[in-house]
Phi, psi and omega in degrees: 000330179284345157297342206245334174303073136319154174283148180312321183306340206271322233265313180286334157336274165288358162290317163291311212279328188276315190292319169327291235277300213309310180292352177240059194211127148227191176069220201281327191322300207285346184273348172261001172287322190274333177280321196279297198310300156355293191281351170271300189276006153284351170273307202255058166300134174290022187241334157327275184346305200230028174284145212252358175281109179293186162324135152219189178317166184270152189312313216214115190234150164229126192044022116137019191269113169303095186252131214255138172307329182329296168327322164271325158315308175280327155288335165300311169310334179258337171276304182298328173326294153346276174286339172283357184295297186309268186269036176028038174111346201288294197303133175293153210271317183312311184309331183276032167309141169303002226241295190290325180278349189268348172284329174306308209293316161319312199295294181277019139280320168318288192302326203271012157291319168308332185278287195299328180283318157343292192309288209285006183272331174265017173040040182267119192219156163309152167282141190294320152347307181275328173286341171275303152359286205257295163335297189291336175248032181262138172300314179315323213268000195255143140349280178246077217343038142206026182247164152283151190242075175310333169288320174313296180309263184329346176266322175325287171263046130286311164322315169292343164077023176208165208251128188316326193299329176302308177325293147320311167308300186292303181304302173311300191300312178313311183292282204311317166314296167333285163322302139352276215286319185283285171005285153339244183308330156306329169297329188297162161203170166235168193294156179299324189273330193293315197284329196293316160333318193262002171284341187279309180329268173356292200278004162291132186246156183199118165320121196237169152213142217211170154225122168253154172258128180293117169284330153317320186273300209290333175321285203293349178278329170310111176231110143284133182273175180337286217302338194269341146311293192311289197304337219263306153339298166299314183298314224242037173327290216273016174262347191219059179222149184306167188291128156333131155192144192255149157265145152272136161247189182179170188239136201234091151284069188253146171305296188262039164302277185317291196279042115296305194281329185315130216239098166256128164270168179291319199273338147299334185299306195310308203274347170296291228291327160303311161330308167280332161315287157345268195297358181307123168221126171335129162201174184251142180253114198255119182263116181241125188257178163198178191213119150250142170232119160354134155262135181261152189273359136297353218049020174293010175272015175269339162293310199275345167295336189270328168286326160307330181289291184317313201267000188254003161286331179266047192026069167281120168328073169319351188239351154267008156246040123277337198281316191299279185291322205249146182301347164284082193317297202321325204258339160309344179299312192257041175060047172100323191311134139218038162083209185247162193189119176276007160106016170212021163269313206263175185299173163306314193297331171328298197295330179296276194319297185321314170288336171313302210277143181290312226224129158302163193060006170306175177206134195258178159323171193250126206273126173260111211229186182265025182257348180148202191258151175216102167333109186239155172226165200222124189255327152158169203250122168203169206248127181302100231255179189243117190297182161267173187275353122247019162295310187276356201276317173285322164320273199292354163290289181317296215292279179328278197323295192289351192290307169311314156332305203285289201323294171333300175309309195296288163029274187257009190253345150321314173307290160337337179270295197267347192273263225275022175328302220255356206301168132270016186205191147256010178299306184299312170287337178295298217300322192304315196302319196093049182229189169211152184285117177245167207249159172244158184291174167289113195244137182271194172259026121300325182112169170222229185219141205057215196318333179267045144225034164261131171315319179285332185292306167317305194291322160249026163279326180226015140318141183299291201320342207230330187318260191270018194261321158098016168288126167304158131305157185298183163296114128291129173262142198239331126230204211287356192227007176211124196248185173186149173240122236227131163230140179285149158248353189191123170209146212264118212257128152324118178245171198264147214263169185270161185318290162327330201260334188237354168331315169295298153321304170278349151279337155305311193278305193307314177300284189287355169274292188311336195276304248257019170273297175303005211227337156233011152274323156321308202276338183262306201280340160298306171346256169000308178272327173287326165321281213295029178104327207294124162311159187280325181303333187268284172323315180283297177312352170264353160237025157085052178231127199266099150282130179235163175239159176224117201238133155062041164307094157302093203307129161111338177233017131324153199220168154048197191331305172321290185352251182326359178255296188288101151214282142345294182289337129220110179223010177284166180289168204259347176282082194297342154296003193273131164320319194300334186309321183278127151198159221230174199178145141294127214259143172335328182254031165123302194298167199231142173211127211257120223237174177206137162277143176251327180244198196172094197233104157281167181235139164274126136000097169284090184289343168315332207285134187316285199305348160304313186279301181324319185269011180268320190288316173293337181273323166303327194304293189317318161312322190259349173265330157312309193263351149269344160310322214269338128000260191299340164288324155291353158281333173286354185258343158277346207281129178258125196236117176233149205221123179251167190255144170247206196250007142276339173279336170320298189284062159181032315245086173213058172293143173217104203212353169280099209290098166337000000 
């Protein structure tokens, strides 16, 4: 636990510098950098810090493991975070409430606490091998993103506030989850018959024929008069009335502000940079490949080492007898490479052997570790240098600035806290702070733009607690570097908007509520007349209606306009002489259509065929994610989960007090 106790400051510190890397970070680096940062600020959150609530229980214990509303906050946060990536701003900022977001976010803390004690109850871990691996081929750990760096790798997670051995721990629960889950969903499979079914499906296509009505031509003939605007007016009162909405003022603490303004001297860079001079100590990074062969409990890895051996003395191609022979298959792909190393990637014996050898292209004797025996060559060498004082001189001004930053935040975002607890305004606490009151435009519950689209802002803005009481808020934290504290200044109550003003609008619903009543009494009586024999072709000529056919319609692969018409064509009965064949529906833009199937064109099943594999491959898929839901549903059903209700679920009227 004492790894984790930081001072606030170090701790925001490294929440900004990790939010940096994140954005440019994918694959395992980032879920477990992303993972670590989670257990910190689900323990230290800066709203925790200065919260006005004492201790209480934890919300959620699973099988007796304590999960702290922080913790669920910070998965709430991490969800909304998600979908907003995920629909890049399209989704309304309102929809994404802690309200609405916080039972998913619970739901998936359950399972993966349920998932991680598995694990230690099935003593499953990575092999150490792989976690050596996936270190040496992580791009972030690279230069040029494909050699590996050891100096890179340790400053990554220094940034990070974490120490390779953390790092290694955190990658093993990552792999070892992985591993879990891939058990599981690889096994699956499904029946022959199952795939052959679902291939026919697939490749079937179908012949349609449609007649559509236009909701526009019929619209625009349509003049509702006054009275029936007044009455419409009158019915829907409450569809017409203005937004709810508040002004904010507020107080603005961001970090990086503050290292803007932070003031570094030159004669501070020199002594960081003489510092770093100091600690510096020299080494050689050694580039190394090897052909490992497994040990058998026969001894038989003892042939193919003496034929590898044999054959790489008559000057034989090391990186085609890695590809041949050796059993770390990931690294035979690439003739063995497994990148670089200052003498603290690989096992000890490795690393022993790997320094030995002198002369690139040397190769040592064969080395025993605990994955096996190993061949190793020194593919090359170079000795690490120190930057210069201008490589490093800018690097190390941002660093001092946020450092400075960093202190100034924890600082004053204490101040700031204790200033405006008791204030009755935010006038009083800018002046003491030295800060200045910034106003926000008039924003609904919806949200607005800048700060009133942060969600945590909505939500406490139009909180009861804040709402008409003319009360600062407690410090919202909005990230890991910029806090703010909120006042309503003004708020406005929905009033009914005037007639004149929404008049356009309700004659655009009156039109299109009249078109789509003609419009589908039209469409049942073709219905009607196609029972009773009539062709769809017969008919659209008689009533001046443009028929079309669409031939050989695949599902799922139709585009544009089509799309919703084959989509349609199949939910028909598959018998086109059947009534069911016919049936008539409105399309998303209003217009109504009346459709008849004419064919139904299977396909046989190829098993040769590339689509054959693809759907097999996808129905295993589907299959192996079934049966780990059903996995984690059976751990939840021994599991003992108990749920306390806390005073957020109150003020969102969601008790929960009952033990699962």
């Amino acid at each position: 636990m004492r790894l984790f106790c930081y001072h606030a400051a170090s701790i925001f510190s490294e929440a900004r510098m990790i939010g940096a890397m994140r954005e440019k970070m994918q694959g395992i680096f980032a879920i477990v950098i992303i993972g670590f940062i989670c257990v910190v600020f689900a323990l230290w959150g800066v709203e925790s810090l200065f919260s006005r609530s004492g201790n209480v229980k934890a919300p959620l214990t699973i099988n007796g493991t304590d999960i702290s509303e922080q913790q669920i906050n910070q998965a709430v946060s991490m969800a909304r975070e998600r979908y907003s990536e995920m629909f890049k701003g399209k989704i309304d900022s309102s929809f994404l409430t802690d309200k609405m977001l916080r039972e998913p976010a619970i739901e998936s803390l359950i399972n993966r606490t349920l998932l991680s004690q598995q694990l230690i109850k099935m003593k499953l871990v990575a092999a150490p091998g792989s976690i050596d691996r996936e270190i040496v081929r992580t791009p972030e750990f690279s230069k040029d993103g494909q050699r590996f760096d050891p100096d890179t790798f340790k400053e990554k997670l220094r940034n990070a506030g974490m120490t390779p051995a953390i790092y290694r721990a955190r990658l093993n629960d990552a792999l070892a989850m992985e591993q879990l889950q891939r058990g599981i969903t690889d096994t699956a499979f499904v029946t022959e018959k199952q795939i052959d079914a679902a291939v026919s499906l697939v490749g079937q296509s179908r012949n349609f024929e449609f007649v559509r009505l236009s909701e526009k031509e019929v619209a625009d003939k349509i003049q509702p008069d006054e009275k029936a605007v007044e009455q419409y007016f009158k019915d829907h009162a409450n569809e017409f009335m203005t937004e709810e909405t508040v002004v904010l003022e507020y107080l603005d603490l961001n970090k990086e502000e503050l290292s803007h303004q932070a003031e570094v001297s030159e004669d501070e860079i020199k002594e960081a940079y003489d510092k770093e001079a100091a600690a510096f100590k020299p080494s050689v990074e050694r580039h190394a490949a090897h052909i490992m062969i497994e040990e058998k409990a026969d001894g038989s890895q003892q042939v193919t080492l003496n034929e590898v051996e044999a054959k790489l003395k008559e000057g034989g191609d090391f990186s085609a007898l890695a590809k041949k022979y050796s059993d770390d298959k990931e690294s035979a792909v690439m003739g063995g490479d497994v990148g670089f190393s200052a003498g603290d990637v690989f096992e000890p014996e490795f690393e022993k052997a790997l320094a030995a050898l002198a002369q690139v292209g040397d190769f040592s004797q064969p080395i025993k570790t605990r994955y096996g025996y190993h061949i190793i060559k020194l593919l090359g060498k170079k000795d690490t240098t120190f930057p210069s004082w201008d490589e490093r001189k800018s690097a190390l001004k941002e660093q001092l600035a946020h450092d400075k930053a960093d202190a100034v935040y924890s600082e004053k975002i204490s101040q700031v806290a204790d200033s405006t607890y008791s204030a009755g305004d935010l006038a009083g606490p800018a002046v003491e702070l030295k800060m200045e009151v910034k106003k926000t435009e008039p924003f609904g519950r919806r949200g607005g733009k800048g700060l009133a689209a942060q969600q945590k802002v909505i939500d406490a803005a139009f909180s009861e607690d804040l709402l008409d009481s003319g009360r600062n808020s407690q410090v919202i934290e909005l990230s890991a570097g910029r806090s703010v504290v909120i006042r309503v200044a003004s708020h406005q109550m929905p009033k009914p908007k005037a007639l004149e003003s929404v008049k356009a609008d309700i004659i655009a619903a009156l039109k299109a509520e009249q078109a789509a009543s003609q419009l589908k009494a039209q469409v049942d009586t073709i219905q009607q007349k196609m029972q009773s024999g009539k062709s769809l072709s017969d008919i659209a000529d008689a009533e001046k209606l443009t028929r079309k056919v669409l031939e050989n319609q695949k599902a799922n692969t139709a585009s544009g306009a089509d799309a919703e018409l084959v989509a349609q064509a199949f939910t028909l009965n598959t018998n086109p002489a059947d009534a069911a064949a016919t049936q008539s529906f409105q399309l998303n833009d209003g217009d109504w259509v009346v459709m008849h199937l004419l064919a139904v064109n299977h396909v046989k099943a190829d098993k040769t065929n590339s689509e054959y594999a693809s759907v097999q491959t996808g129905m295993n898929g589907r299959v192996g994610s079934d049966d780990f839901s059903l996995y984690q549903q059976a751990l939840r059903q021994v599991a003992k989960i108990e749920r306390r209700e806390t005073s957020t679920e109150n003020s969102e009227g969601n008790p929960e007090g009952d033990a699962l």
